[in-house]
N, C-alpha and C positions, 0 to 999 in steps of 0.2 A: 337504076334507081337504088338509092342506099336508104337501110332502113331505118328508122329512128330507134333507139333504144325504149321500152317499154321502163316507165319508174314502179321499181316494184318496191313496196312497203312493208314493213312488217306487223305480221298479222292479215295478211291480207291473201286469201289463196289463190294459187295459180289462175286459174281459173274465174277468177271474181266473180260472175254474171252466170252462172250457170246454176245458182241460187233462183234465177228467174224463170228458165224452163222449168224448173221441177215447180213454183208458185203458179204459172201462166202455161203450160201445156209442151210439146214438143218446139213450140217456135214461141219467142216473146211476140209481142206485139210490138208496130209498128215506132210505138212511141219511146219503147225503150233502144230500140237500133236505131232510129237516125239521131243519137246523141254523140254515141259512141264512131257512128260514120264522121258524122264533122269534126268529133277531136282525132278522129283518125287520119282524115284527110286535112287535117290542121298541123299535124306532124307531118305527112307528109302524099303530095298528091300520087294517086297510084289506080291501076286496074280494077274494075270490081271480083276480078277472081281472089288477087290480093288482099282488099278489104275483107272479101269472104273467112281466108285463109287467118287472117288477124283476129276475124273474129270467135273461128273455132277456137282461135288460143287463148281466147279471154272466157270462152266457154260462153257464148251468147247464141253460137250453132254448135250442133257436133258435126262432127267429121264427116261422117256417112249419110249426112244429110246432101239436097244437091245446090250447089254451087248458083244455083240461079235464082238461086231463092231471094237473092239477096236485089236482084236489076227490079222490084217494082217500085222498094222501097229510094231504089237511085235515078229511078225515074220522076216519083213523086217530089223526091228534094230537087234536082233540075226543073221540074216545072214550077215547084217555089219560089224558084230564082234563088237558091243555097248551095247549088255545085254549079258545075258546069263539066264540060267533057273538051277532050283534041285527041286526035286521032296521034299517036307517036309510034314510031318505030323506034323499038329497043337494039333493032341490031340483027336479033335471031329470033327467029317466029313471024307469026302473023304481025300487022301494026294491032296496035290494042289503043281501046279508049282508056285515056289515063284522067282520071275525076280529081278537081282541087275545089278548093270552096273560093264562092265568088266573096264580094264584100257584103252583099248582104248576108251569105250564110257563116259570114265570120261576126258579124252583128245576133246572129241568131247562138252562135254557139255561146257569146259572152252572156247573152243573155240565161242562153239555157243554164249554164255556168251560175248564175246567182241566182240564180231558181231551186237549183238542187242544194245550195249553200244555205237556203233560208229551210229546206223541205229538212236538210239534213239536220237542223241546229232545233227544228220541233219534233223530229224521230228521236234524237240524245234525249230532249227535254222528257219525253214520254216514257221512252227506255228508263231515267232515271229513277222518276216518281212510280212506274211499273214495280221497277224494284226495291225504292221503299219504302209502297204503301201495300201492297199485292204481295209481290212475291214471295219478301224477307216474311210475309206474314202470315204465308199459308205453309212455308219450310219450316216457321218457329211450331204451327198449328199439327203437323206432321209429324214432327218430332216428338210432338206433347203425346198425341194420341199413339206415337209408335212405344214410347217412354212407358204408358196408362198399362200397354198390352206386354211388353215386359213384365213390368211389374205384378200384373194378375199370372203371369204363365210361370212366375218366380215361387209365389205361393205356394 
């Protein structure tokens, strides 16, 4: 199996997703990992030990977490009818179940795809006006009153 090249951006930390453990607890929730399974396995189909393995490197699990964590969440999208599984031999090892996504879980990723494009373009939206109706206005309010206590300790 050859691996797909991850697009890495700039500004974007190694790790991207690992902002979500530390918001949602030691494991994200369901809803944020089968996102990143389909475009994972939209790159390229593969074992869930590898999914696991891909996903510690986007920081969505860590490392020393266990590996099985990952078969209920690839159980659930199979009986969605969004993977599916075949038993492959690589060669060397055991045969391994290698997961790709069926047509309707390639239906589902495009969708998921312009979901998070509309989710992400009202987070901007919000992030903007946060900053400047709020933010710019509590850092000028900060300054003012840091400004106030200079001034009397200057006296």
């Amino acid at each position: 199996m050859t691996s797909a090249e991850p697009v890495k951006e700039e500004g974007v930390p190694d790790k991207p997703y690992s902002r979500l453990r530390e918001a949602f607890g030691r494991t994200p929730p369901h809803i944020f990992a089968s996102p990143i399974i389909l475009l994972l396995l939209a790159e390229e189909p593969t074992h869930g030990y590898a999914l696991f393995k891909k996903m510690c490197e986007l920081g969505i699990f860590e490392e020393d977490m266990d590996a099985s964590i990952i078969y209920p969440t690839l159980r659930l999208m199979k009986d969605d009818g969004f993977i599916d599984s075949e038993l492959v031999d690589e060669g060397s090892g055991p045969t391994r179940k290698v997961f790709h996504l069926t047509r309707e879980g390639s239906k589902e990723l495009d969708e998921l795809a312009e979901n998070l494009f509309v989710i992400t373009a009202s987070v901007d939206y919000f992030q903007r006006r946060y900053e400047a109706n709020v933010s710019a206005k509590r850092r000028t309010k900060t300054k003012s009153l840091s400004q106030r206590g200079q001034d009397r300790h200057e006296r």
